[in-house]
N, CA and C of each residue as an Amber inpcrd file, in Angstrom:
protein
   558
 -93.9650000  47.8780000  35.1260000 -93.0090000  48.5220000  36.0020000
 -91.9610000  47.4860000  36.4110000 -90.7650000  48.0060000  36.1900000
 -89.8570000  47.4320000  36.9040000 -89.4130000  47.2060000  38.3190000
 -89.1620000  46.1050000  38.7350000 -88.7480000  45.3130000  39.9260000
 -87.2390000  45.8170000  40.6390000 -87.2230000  46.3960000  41.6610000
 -85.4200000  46.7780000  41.7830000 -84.6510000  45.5380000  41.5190000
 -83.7790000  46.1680000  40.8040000 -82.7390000  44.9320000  40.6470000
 -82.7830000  44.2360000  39.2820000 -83.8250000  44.4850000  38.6540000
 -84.1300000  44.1580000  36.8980000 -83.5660000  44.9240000  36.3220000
 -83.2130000  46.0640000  35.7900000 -82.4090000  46.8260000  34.9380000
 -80.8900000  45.9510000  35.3460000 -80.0610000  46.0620000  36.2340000
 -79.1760000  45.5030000  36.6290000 -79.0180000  44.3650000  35.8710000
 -79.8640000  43.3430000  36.0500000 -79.5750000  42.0080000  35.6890000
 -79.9400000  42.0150000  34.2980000 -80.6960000  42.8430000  33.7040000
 -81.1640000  43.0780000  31.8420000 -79.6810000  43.4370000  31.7730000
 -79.3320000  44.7680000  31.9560000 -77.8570000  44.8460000  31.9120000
 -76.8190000  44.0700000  31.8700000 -77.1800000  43.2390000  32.9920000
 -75.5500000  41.9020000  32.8410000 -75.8640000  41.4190000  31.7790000
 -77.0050000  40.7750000  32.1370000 -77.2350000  39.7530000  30.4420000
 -76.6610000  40.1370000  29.3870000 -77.2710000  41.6190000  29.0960000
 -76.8870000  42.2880000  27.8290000 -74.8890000  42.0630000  27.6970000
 -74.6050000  42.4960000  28.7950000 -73.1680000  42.3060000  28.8340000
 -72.2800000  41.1760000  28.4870000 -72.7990000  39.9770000  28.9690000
 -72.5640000  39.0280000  29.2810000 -72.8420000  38.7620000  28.0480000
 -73.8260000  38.4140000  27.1470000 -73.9420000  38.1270000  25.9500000
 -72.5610000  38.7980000  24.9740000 -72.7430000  40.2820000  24.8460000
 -71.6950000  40.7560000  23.7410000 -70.4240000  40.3870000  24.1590000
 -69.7940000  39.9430000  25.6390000 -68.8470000  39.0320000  26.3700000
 -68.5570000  38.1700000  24.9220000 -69.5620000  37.1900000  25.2150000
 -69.4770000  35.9470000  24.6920000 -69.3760000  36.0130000  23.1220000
 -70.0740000  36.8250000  22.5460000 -69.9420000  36.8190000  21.0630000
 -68.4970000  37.2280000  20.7480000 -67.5020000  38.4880000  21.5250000
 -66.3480000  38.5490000  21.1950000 -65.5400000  37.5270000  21.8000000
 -65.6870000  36.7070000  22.2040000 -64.8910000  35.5200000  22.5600000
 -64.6550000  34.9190000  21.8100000 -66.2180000  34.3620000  21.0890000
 -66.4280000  32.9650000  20.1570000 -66.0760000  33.3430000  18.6980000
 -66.2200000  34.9730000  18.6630000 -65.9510000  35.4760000  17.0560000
 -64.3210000  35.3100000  17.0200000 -63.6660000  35.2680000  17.9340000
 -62.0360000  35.3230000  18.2100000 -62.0760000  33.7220000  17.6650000
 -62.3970000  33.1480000  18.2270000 -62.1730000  31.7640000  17.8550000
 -62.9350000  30.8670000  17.1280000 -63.1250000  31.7490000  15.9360000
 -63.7360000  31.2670000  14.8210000 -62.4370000  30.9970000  13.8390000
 -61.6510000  31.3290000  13.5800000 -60.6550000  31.8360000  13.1730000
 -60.7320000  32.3090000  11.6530000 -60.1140000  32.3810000  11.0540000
 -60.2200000  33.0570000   9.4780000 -61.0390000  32.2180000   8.5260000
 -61.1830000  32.0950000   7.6580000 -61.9290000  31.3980000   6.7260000
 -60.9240000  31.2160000   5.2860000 -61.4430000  30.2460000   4.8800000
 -60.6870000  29.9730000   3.3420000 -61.4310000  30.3640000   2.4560000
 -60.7860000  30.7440000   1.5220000 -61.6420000  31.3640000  -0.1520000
 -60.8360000  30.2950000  -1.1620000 -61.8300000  29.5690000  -1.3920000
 -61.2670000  27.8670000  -2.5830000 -61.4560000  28.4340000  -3.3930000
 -60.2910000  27.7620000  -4.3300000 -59.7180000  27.9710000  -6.2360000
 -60.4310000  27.0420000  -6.5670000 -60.6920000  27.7470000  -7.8610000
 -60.6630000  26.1310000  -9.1940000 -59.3830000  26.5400000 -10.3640000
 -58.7440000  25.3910000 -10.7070000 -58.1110000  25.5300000 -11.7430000
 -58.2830000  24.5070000 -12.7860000 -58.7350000  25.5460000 -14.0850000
 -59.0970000  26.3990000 -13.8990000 -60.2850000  26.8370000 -13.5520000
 -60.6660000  28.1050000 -13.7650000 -62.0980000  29.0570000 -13.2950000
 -63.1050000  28.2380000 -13.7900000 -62.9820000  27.7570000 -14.7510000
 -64.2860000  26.5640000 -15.8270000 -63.1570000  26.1920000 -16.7890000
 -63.7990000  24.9450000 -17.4800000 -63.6560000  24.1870000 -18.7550000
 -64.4840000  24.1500000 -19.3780000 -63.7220000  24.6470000 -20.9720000
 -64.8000000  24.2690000 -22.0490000 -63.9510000  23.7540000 -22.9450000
 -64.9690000  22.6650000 -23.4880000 -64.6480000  21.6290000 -24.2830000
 -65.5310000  21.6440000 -25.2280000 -64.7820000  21.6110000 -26.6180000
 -65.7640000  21.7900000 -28.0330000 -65.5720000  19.9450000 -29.0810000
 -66.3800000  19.9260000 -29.7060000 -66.4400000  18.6630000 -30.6790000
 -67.3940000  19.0490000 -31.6920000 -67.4120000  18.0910000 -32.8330000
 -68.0340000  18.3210000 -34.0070000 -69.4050000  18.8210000 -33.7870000
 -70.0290000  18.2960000 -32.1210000 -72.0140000  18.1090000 -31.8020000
 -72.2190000  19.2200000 -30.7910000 -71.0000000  19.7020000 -30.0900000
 -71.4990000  20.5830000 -29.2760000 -70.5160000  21.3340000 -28.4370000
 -70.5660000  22.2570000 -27.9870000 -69.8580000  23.2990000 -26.9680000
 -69.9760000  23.2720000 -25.3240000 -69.2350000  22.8580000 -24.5810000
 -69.8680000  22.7020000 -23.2700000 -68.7760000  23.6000000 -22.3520000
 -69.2370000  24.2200000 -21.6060000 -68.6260000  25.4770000 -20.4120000
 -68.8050000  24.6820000 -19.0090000 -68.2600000  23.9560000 -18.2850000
 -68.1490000  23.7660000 -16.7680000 -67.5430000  24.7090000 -15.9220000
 -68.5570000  25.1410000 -15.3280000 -67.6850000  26.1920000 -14.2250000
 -68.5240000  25.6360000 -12.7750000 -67.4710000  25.6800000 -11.4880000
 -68.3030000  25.2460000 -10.0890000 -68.0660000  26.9390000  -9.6160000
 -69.4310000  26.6240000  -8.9870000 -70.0170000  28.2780000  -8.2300000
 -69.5470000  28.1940000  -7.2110000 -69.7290000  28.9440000  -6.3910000
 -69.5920000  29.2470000  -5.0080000 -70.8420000  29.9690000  -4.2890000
 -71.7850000  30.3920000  -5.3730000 -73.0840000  31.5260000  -4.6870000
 -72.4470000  32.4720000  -3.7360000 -72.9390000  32.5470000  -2.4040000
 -72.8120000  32.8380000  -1.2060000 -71.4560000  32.3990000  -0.4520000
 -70.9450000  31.6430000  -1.0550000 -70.1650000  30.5990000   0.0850000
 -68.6710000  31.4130000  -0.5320000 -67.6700000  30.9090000   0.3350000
 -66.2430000  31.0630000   0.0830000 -65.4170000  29.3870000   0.1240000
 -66.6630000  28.5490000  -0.4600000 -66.5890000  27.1790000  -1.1120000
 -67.4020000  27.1740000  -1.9090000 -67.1090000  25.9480000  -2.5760000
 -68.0120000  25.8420000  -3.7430000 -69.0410000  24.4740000  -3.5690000
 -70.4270000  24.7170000  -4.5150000 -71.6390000  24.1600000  -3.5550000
 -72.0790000  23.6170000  -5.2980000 -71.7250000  24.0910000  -6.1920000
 -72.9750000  23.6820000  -7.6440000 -71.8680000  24.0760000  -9.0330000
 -72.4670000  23.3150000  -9.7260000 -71.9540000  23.6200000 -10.7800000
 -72.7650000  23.8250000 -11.9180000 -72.0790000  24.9720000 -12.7970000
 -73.2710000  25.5440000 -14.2840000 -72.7750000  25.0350000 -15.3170000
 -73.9680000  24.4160000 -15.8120000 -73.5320000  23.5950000 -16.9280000
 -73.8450000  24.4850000 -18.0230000 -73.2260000  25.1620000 -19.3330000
 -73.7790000  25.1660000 -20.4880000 -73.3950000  24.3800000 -21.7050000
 -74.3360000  24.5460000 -22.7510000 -74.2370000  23.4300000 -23.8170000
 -74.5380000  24.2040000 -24.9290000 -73.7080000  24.3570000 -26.0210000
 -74.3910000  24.8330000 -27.4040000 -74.5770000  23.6890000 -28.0950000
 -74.9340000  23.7150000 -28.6750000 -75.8410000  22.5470000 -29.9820000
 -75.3240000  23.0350000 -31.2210000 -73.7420000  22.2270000 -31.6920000
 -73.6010000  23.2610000 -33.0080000 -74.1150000  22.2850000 -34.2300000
 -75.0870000  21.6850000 -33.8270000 -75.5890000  20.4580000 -35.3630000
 -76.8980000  21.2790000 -35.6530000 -77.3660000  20.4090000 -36.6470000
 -78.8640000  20.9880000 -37.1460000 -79.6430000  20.3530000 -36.9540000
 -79.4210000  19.6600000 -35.4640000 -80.6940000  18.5400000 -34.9410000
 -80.4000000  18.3560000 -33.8710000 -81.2300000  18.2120000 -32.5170000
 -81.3960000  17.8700000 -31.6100000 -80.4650000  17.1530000 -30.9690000
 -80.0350000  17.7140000 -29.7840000 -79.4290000  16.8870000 -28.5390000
 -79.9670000  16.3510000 -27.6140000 -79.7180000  15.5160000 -26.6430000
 -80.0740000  15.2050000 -25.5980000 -79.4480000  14.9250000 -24.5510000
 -79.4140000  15.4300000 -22.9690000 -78.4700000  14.9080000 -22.2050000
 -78.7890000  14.0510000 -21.7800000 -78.2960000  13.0050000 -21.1200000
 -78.7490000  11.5420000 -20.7530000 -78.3470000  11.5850000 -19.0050000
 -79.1940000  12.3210000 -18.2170000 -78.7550000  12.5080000 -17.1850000
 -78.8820000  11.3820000 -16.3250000 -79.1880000  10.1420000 -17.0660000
 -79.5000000   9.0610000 -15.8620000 -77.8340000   7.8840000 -16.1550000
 -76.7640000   8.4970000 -16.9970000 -75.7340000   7.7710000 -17.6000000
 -74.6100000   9.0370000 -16.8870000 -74.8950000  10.1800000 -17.0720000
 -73.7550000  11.3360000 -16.7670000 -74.1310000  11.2130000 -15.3360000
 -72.6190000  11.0870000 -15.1370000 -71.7570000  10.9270000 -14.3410000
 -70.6550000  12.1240000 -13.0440000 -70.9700000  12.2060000 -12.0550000
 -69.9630000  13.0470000 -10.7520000 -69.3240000  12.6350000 -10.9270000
 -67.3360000  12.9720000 -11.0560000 -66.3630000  12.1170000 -10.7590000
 -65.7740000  13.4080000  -9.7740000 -64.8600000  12.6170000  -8.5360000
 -63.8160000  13.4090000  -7.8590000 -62.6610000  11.8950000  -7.6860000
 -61.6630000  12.6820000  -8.0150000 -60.3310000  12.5920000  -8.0430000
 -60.3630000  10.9440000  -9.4440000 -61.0000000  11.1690000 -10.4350000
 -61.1270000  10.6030000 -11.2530000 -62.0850000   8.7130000 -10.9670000
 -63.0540000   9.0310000 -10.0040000 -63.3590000   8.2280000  -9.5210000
 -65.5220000   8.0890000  -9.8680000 -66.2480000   7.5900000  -9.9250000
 -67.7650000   7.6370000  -9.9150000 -68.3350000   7.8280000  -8.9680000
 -68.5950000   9.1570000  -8.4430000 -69.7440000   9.5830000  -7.5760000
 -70.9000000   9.6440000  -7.4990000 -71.3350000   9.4390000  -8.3270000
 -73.3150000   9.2680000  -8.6390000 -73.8150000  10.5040000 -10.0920000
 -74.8450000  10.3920000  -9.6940000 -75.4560000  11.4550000 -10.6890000
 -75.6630000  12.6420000 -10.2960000 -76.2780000  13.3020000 -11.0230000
 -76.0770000  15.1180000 -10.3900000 -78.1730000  14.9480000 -10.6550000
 -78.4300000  16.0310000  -9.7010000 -79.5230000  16.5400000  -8.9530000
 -79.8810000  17.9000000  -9.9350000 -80.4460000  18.5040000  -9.8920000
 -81.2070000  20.3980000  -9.7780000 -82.3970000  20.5750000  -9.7960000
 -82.8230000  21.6960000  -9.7760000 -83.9670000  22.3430000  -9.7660000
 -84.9650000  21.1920000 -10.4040000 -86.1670000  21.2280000  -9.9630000
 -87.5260000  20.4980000 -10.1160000 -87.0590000  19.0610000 -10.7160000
 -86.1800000  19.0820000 -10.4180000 -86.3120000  16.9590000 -10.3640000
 -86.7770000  16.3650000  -9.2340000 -87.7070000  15.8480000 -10.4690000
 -88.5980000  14.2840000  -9.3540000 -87.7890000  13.5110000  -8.2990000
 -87.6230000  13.1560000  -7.3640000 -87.2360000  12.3720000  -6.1240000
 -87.2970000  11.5170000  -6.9980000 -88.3510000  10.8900000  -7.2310000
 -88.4010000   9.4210000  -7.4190000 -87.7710000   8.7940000  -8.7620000
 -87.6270000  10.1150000 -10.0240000 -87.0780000   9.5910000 -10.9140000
 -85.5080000   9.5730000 -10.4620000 -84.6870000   9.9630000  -9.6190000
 -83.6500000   9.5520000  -9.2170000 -83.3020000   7.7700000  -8.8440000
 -84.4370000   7.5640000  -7.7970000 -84.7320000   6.3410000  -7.4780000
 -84.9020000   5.4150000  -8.4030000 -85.0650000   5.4260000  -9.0610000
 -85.6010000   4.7470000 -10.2280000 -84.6510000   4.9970000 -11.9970000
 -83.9390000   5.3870000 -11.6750000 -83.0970000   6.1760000 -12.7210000
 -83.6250000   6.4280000 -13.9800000 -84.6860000   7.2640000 -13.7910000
 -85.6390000   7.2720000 -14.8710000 -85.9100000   9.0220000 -15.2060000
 -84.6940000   9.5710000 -14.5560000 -84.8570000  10.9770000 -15.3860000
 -84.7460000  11.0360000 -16.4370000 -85.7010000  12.3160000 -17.1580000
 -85.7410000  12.6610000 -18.5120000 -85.1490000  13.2070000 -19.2890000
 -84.2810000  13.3850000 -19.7700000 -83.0950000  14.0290000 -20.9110000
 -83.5460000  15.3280000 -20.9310000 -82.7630000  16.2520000 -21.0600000
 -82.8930000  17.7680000 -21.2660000 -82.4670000  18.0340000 -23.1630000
 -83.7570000  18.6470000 -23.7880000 -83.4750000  18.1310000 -24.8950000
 -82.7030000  19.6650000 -25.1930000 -81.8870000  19.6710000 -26.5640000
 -81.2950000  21.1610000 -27.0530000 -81.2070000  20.9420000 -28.4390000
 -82.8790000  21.9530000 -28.6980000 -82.7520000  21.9860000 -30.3080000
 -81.3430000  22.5160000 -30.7400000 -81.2900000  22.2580000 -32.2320000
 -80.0300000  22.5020000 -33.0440000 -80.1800000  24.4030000 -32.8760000
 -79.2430000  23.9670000 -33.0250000 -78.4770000  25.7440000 -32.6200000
 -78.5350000  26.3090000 -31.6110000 -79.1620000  25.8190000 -30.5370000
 -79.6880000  26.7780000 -29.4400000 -78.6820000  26.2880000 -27.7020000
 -79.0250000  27.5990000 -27.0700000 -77.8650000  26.9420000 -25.3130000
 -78.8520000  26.6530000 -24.8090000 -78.3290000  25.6050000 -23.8780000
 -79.1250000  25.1210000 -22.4860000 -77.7500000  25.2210000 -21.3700000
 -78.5740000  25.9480000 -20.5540000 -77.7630000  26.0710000 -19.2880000
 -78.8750000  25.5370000 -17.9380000 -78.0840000  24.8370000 -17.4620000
 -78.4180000  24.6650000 -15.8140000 -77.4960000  24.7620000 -14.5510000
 -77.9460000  24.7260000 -12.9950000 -76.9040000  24.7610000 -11.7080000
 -77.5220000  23.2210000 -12.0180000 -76.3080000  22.1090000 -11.8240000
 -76.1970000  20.6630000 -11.2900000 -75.6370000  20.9990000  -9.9560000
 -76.1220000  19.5960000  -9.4100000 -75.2140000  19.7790000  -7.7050000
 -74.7890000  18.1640000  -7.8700000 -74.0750000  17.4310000  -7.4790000
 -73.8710000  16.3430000  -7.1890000 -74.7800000  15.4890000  -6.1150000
 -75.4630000  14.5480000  -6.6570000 -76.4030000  13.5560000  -5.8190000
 -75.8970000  13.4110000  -4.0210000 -74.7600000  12.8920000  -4.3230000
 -74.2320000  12.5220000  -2.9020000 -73.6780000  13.5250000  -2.2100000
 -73.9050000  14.8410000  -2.5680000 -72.9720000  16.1660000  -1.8020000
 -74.1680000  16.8520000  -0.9970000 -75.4510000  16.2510000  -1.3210000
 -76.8940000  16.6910000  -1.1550000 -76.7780000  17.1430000   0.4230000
 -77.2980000  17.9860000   1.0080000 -77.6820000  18.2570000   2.6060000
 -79.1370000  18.1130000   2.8290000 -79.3300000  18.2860000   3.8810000
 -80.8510000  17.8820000   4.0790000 -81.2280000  18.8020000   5.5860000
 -82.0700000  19.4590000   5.4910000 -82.1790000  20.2100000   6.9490000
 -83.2120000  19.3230000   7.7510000 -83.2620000  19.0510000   8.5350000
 -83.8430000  17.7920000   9.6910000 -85.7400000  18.4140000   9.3850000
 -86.0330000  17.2410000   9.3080000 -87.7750000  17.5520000   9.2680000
 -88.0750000  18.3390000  10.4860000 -87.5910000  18.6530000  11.5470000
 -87.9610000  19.6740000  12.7320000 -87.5260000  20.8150000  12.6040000
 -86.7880000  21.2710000  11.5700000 -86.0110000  22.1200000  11.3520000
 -87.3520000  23.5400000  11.2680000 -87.9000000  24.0470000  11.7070000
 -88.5590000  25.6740000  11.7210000 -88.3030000  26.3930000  10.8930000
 -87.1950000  26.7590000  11.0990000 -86.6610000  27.6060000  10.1660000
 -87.2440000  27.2040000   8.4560000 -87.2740000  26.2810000   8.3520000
 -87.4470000  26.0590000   6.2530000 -88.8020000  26.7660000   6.4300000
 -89.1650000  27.5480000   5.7270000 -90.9460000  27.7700000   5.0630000
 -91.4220000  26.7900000   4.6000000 -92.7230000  26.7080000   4.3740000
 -93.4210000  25.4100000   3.6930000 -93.2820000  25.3400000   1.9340000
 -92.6510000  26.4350000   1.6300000 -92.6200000  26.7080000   0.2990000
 -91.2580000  26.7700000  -0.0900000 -90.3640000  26.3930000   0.6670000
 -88.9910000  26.2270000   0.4880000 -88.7840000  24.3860000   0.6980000
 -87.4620000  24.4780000  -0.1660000 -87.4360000  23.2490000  -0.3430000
 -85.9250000  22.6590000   1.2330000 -85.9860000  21.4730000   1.4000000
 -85.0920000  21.2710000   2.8450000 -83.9710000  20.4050000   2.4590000
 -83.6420000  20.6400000   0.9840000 -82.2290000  19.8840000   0.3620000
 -81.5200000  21.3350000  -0.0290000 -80.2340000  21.3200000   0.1370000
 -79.4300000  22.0030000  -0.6640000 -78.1610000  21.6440000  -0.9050000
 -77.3900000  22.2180000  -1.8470000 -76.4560000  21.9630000  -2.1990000
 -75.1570000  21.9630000  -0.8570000 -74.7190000  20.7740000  -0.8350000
 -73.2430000  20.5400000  -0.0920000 -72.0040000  20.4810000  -0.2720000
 -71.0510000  21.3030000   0.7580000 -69.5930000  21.3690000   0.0180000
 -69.1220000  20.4340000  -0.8210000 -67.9090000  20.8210000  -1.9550000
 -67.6030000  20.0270000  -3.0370000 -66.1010000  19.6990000  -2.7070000
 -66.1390000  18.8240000  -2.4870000 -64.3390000  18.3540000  -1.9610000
 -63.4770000  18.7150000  -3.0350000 -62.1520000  18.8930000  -1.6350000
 -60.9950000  19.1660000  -2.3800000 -60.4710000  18.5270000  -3.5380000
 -59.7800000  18.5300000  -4.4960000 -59.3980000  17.9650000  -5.6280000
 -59.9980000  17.6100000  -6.8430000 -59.4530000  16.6920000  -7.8030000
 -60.0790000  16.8310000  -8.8680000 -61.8290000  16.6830000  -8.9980000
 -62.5120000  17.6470000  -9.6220000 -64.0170000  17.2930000  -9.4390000
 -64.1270000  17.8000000 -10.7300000 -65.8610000  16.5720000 -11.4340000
 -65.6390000  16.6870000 -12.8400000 -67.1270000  16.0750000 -13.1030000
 -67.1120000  15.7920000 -14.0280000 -68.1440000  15.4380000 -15.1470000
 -68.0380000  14.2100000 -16.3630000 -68.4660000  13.3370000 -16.4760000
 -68.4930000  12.0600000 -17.4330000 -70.3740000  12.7990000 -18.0290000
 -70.0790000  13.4760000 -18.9320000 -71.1870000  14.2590000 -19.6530000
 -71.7490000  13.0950000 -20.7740000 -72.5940000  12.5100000 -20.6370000
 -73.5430000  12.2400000 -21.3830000 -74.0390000  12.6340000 -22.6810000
 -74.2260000  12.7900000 -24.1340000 -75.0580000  13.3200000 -24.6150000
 -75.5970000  12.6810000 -25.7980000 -76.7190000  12.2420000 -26.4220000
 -77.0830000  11.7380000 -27.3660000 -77.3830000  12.7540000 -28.4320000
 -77.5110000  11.5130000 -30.0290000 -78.1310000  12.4410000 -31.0550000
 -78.7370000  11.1680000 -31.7670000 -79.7690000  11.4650000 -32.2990000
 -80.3850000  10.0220000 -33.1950000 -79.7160000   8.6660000 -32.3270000
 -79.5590000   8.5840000 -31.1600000 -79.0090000   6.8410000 -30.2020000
 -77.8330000   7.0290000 -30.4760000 -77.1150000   8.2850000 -30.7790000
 -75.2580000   7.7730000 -31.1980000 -74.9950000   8.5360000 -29.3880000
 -74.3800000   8.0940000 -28.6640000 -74.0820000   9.1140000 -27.4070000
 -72.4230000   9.4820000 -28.1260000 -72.6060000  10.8030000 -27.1640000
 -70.8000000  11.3320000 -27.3930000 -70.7130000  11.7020000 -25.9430000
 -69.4430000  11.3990000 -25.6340000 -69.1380000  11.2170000 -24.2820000
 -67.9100000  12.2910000 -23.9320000 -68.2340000  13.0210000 -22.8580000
 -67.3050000  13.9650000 -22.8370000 -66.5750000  13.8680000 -21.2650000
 -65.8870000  13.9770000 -20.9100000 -64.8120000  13.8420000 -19.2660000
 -64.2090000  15.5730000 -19.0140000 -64.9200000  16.1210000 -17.9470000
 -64.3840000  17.5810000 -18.5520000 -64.3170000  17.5840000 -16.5810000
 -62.6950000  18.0840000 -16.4380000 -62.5200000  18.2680000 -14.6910000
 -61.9460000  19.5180000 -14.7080000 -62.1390000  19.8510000 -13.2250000
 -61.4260000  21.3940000 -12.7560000 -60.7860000  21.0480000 -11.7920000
 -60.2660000  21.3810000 -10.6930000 -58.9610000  21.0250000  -9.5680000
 -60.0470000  21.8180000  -8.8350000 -60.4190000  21.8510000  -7.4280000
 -60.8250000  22.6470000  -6.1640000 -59.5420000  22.2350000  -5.5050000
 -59.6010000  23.2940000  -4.6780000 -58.7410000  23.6360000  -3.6980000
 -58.9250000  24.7940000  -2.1570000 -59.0310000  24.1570000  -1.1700000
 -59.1140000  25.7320000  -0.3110000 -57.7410000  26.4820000  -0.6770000
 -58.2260000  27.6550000  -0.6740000 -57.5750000  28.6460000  -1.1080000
 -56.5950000  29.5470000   0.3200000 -56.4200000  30.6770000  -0.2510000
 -55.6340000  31.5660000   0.5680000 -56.7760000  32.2500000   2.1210000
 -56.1880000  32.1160000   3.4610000 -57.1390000  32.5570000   3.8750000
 -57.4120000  34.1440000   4.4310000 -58.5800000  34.2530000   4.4440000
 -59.3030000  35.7540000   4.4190000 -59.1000000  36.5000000   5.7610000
């Protein structure tokens, strides 16, 4: 049972809250939707086909990039992800990160090549090493089955790739960039 004077004050609260949310939503102000130019690069050579495009997922920035690779030889590729290279604005940013890589083979620069029999695609999301986020070990919110790194905004301007790739120890080296930009806003 209610107390006189509790509905009242549930009431303000309630008030007082949706107050505040149209205040703070006012002064959020618009948001940007970032370009790439272009949308992806692909770059072809005698050993292989490669598509760079940076995602955006969820975001109205961009957070990862999809790598694909055709294999147009009749033998095996390899990417050499501990040599390929982040560049922004034509500069060395580190190595790129994804899905189920070891921590420690980062540390140690001892990741394992992603191999691509002859004829066949390999696609992956890369994120850039140093763009990494990290949600605070107190953080609640993560599940125990979720991971507490994710991908972090990708700065403005030129952002790119020094691609790696071996065949029998010969590497072929590929430099493939797109332009980011915040865009027009929403």
């Amino acid at each position: 049972m209610t107390q006189p004077g509790e509905a009242g004050m549930t009431r303000k609260t309630i008030l007082s809250i949706y107050l505040l949310v149209f205040i703070f939503s006012g002064c959020a102000g618009p948001s940007k939707i970032w370009t790439s130019t272009p949308d992806f690069q692909t770059i072809r050579n005698q050993y292989y086909q490669v598509r760079f495009e940076p995602l955006k997922k969820e975001n109205n920035f961009y957070i990862v990039f999809q790598l694909a690779v055709t294999n147009l030889t009749d033998k095996s590729l390899q990417i050499d992800w501990n040599k390929t290279r982040y560049l922004v604005d034509g500069k060395n940013h580190g190595g790129f990160v994804f899905e189920g890589i070891d921590p420690q083979t980062i540390k140690t620069a001892s990741i394992p090549p992603d191999i691509i029999p002859a004829g066949d695609i390999f696609s992956k999301e890369i994120a850039p090493y140093k763009m990494l986020a990290m949600a605070p070990f107190r953080d609640k919110t993560v599940d125990a089955g979720q991971t507490r790194i994710s991908p972090g905004l990708l700065p403005a301007g030129e952002n790119g790739i020094v691609l790696v790739i071996t065949q029998n120890g010969h590497a072929i080296i590929e430099k493939i960039t797109v332009k980011i930009e915040p865009g027009k806003t929403r």
